[in-house]
C-alpha positions as CSV (number, residue, x, y, z in Angstrom):
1,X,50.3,168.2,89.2
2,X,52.0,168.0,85.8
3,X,52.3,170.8,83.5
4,X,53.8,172.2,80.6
5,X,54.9,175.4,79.8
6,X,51.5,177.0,77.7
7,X,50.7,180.8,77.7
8,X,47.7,182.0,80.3
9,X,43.9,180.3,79.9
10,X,41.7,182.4,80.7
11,X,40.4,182.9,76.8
12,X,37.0,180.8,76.3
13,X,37.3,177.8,74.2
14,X,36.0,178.6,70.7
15,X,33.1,176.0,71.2
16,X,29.2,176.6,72.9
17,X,27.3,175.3,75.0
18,X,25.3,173.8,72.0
19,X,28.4,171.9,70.8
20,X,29.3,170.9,74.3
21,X,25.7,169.2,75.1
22,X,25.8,167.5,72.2
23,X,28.6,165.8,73.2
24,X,27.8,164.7,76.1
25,X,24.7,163.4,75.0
26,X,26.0,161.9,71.9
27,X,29.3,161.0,73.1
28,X,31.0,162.4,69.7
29,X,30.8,165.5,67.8
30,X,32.4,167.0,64.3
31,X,34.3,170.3,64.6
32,X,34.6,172.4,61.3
33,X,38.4,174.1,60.9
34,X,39.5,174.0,64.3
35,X,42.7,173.2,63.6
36,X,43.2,174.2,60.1
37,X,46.4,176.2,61.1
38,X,47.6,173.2,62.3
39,X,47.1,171.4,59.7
40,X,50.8,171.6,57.6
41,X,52.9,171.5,60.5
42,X,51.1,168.1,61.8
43,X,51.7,166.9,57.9
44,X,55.5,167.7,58.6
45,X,55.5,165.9,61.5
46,X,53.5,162.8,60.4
47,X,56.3,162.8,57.6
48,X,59.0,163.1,59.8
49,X,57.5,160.2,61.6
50,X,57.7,157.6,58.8
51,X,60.6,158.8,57.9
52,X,61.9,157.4,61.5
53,X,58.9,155.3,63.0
54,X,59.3,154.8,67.3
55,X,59.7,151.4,68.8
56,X,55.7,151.5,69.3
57,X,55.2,151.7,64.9
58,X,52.4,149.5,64.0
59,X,51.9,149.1,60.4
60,X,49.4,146.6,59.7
61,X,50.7,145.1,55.9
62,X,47.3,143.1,54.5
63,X,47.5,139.6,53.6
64,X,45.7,140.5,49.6
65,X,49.4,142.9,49.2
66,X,47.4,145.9,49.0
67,X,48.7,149.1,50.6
68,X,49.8,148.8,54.1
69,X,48.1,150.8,57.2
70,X,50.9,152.7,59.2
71,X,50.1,153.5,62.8
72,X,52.4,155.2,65.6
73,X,51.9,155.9,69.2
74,X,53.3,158.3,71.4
75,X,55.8,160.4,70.2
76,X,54.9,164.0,71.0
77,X,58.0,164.4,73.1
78,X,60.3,164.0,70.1
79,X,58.5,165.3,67.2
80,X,58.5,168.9,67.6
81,X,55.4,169.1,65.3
82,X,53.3,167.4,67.6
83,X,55.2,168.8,70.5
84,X,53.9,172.5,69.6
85,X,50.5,170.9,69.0
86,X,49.9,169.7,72.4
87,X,51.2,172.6,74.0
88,X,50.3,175.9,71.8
89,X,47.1,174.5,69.8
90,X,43.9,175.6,71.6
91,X,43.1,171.6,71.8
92,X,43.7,171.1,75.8
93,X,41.2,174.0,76.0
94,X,38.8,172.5,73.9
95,X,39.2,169.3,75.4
96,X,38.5,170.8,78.8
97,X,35.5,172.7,77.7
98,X,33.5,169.2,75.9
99,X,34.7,167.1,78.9
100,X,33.1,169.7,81.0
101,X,36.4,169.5,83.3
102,X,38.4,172.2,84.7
103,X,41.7,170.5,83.3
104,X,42.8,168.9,80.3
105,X,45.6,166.8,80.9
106,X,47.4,165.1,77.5
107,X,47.4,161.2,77.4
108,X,48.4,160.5,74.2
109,X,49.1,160.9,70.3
110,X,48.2,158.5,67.3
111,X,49.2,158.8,64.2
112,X,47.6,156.9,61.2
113,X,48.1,156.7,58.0
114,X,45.5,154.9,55.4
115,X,47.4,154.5,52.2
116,X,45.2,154.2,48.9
117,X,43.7,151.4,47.9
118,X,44.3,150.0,50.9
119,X,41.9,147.1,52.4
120,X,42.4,147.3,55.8
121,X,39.2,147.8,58.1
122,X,39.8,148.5,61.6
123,X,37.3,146.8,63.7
124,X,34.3,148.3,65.9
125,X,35.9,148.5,69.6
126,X,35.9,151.0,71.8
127,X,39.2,152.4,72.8
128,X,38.6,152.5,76.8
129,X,39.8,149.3,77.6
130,X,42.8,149.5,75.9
131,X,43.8,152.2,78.3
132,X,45.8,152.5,81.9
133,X,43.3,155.4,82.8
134,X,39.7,155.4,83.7
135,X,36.9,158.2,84.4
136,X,33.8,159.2,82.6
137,X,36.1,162.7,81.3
138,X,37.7,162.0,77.9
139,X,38.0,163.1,74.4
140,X,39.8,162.2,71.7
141,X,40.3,164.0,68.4
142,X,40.6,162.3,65.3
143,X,42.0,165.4,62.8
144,X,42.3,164.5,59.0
145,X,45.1,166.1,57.0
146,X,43.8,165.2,53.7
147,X,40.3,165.6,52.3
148,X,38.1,162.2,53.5
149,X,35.0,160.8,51.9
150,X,32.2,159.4,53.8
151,X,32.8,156.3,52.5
152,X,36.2,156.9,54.2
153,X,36.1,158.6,57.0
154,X,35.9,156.9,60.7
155,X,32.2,156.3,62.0
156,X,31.3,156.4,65.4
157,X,27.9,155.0,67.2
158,X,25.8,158.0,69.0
159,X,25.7,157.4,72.6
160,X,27.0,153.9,73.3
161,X,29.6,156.0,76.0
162,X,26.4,156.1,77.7
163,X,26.1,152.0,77.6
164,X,27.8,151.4,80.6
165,X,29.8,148.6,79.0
166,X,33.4,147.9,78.3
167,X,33.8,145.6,75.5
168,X,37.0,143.3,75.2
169,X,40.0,144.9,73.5
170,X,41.2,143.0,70.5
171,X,44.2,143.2,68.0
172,X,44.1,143.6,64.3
173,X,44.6,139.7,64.3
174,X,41.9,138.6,66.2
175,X,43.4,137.5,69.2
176,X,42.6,139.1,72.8
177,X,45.0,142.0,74.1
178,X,44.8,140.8,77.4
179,X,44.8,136.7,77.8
180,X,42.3,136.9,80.6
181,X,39.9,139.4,81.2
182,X,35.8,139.8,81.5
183,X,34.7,142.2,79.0
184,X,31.8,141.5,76.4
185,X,32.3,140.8,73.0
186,X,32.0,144.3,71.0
187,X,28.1,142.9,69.6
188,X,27.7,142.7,65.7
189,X,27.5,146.8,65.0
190,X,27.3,146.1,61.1
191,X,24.5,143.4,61.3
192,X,22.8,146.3,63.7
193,X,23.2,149.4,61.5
194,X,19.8,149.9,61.3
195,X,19.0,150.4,65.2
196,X,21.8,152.6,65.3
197,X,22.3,156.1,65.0
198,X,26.1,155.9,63.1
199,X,27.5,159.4,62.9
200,X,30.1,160.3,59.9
201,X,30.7,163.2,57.9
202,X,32.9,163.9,55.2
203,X,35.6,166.2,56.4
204,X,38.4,168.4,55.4
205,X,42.3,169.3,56.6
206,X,41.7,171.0,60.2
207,X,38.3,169.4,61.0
208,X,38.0,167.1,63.8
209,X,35.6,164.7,65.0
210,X,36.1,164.5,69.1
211,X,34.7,161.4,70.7
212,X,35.0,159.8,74.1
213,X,37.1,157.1,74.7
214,X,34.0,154.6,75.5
215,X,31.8,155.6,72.2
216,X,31.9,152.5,69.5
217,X,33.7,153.6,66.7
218,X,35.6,151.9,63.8
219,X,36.7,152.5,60.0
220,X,36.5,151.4,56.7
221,X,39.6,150.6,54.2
222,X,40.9,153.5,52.0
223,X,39.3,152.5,48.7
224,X,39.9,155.9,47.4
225,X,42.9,157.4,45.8
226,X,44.6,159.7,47.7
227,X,46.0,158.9,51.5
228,X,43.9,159.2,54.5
229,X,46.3,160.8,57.3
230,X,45.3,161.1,60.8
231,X,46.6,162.7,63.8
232,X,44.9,161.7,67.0
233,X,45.7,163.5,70.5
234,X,43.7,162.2,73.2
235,X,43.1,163.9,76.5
236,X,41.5,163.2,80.3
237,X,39.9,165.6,82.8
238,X,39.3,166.4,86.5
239,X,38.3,162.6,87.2
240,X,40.6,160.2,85.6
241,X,42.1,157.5,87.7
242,X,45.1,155.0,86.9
243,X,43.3,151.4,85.8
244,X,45.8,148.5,86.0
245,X,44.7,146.0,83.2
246,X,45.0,141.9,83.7
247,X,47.7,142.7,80.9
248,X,50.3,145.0,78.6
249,X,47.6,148.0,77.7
250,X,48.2,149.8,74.7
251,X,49.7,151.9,74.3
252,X,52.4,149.6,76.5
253,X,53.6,152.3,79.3
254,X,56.1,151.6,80.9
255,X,57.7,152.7,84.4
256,X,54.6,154.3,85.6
257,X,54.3,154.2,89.7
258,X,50.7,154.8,90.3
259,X,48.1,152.2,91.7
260,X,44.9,151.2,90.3
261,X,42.5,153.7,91.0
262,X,45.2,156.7,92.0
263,X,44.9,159.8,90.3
264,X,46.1,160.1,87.0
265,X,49.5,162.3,87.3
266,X,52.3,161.5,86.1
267,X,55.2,163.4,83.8
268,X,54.7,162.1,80.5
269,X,51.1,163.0,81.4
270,X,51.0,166.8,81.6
271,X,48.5,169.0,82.4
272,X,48.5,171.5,79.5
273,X,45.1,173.3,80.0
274,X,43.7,174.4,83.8
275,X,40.4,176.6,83.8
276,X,41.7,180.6,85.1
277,X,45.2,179.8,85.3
278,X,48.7,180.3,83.5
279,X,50.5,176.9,83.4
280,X,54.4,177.5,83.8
């Protein structure tokens, strides 16, 4: 099993059982401060990160010339920001604890950055099938670093993880990520908004709203005046498996030995969090 160096776990998560149920059920919740410490060293990092985007930087520039949408995947390992995140924050614990898992094992980081003005929507999907892992035990935490609007802020549809669908993975152009593949098409959430039960809150530095990786979620543009930066970390539990996809998943891993359906375990994977033990 993977691990990193963390200090012993044996402290409870600073979340209930009332927080943790609702999860479950609802497949996404809104956590108030959590990681307000956090919150000027991941700012330092995201600026560190633009500074000197990865390979993996995907800024989307709209077509109308308005402000462009920066995204960047995976880069924990060499900003040191992020790096003391993952490991120190209290989020693999957390994770654990709403995934109802005795690990928490880190998949990945996402950074993005809504710039002002900017008209750029990202689409209803879920973020499952993008993924080389599967299991019903996942959270992901979406953690503003700058005051967000409701009109702003990402929404998220109450228990579609409980669907039991996978809907097709699509890029910001339109076109399918994998060529071939038998996923539904993500149904018209915006013509349904009234037979849904759409979850969004306006939120401060250091909140997070943690979803699973199958609930329906998407995001207006930034039509307000001040930047809209994100930090993501998303994490698996106790029952995630590799999933091989019919193509390049994203984020586009690379050099990774498992088989579809193995265990999840692998380095760049580590398991930061494990219920009554000291990781070292």
């Amino acid at each position: 099993m993977s691990a990193v160096n963390q200090m012993p776990a044996a402290a409870a998560a600073p979340i209930g059982e009332t927080e943790i149920e609702a999860y479950q059920t609802d497949g996404v919740i809104v956590l108030r401060g959590l990681f307000a410490d956090w919150v000027e060293p991941l700012r330092a990092g995201i600026a560190a990160l633009m500074a000197d985007p990865s390979p993996l930087e995907r800024t989307v520039k709209p077509e109308d010339g308005s402000a462009p949408f920066f995204q960047d995947l995976c880069n924990w390992q060499r900003i040191p920001e992020f790096r003391r995140f993952v490991e120190q924050s209290p989020a693999a614990q957390i994770a654990a604890a709403l995934m109802r898992s005795r690990t928490g094992r880190f998949f990945h980081d996402h950074v993005l950055v809504k710039q002002p003005g900017g008209s750029t929507v990202t689409p209803w999907h879920q973020d499952q099938p993008y993924y080389c892992v599967d299991g019903k035990q996942s959270v992901s935490f979406w953690i503003p670093l700058d005051p967000v609007g409701r009109d702003v802020v990402m929404e998220c549809v109450r228990g579609s993880h409980r669907w039991g669908k996978d809907f097709r993975p699509m890029r910001f152009n339109g076109t399918r990520l994998y060529e071939n593949d038998n996923f539904e098409v993500m149904p018209d959430i915006e013509a349904m908004r009234g037979e849904l039960d759409i979850a969004g809150w306006e939120m401060q530095p250091g909140d997070a709203i943690a979803f699973n990786f199958r609930t329906v979620h998407g995001a207006p543009a930034n039509h307000s005046t001040r930047m809209r930066r994100v930090f993501s970390a998303r994490w698996v539990g106790d029952d995630a498996v590799y999933a091989q996809r019919a193509g390049k998943g994203s984020p586009p891993f690379t050099g990774l030995t498992m088989a579809d359906g193995d265990p999840f375990d692998a380095p760049i994977f580590p398991v930061v969090y494990s219920a009554g033990a000291s990781l070292t």
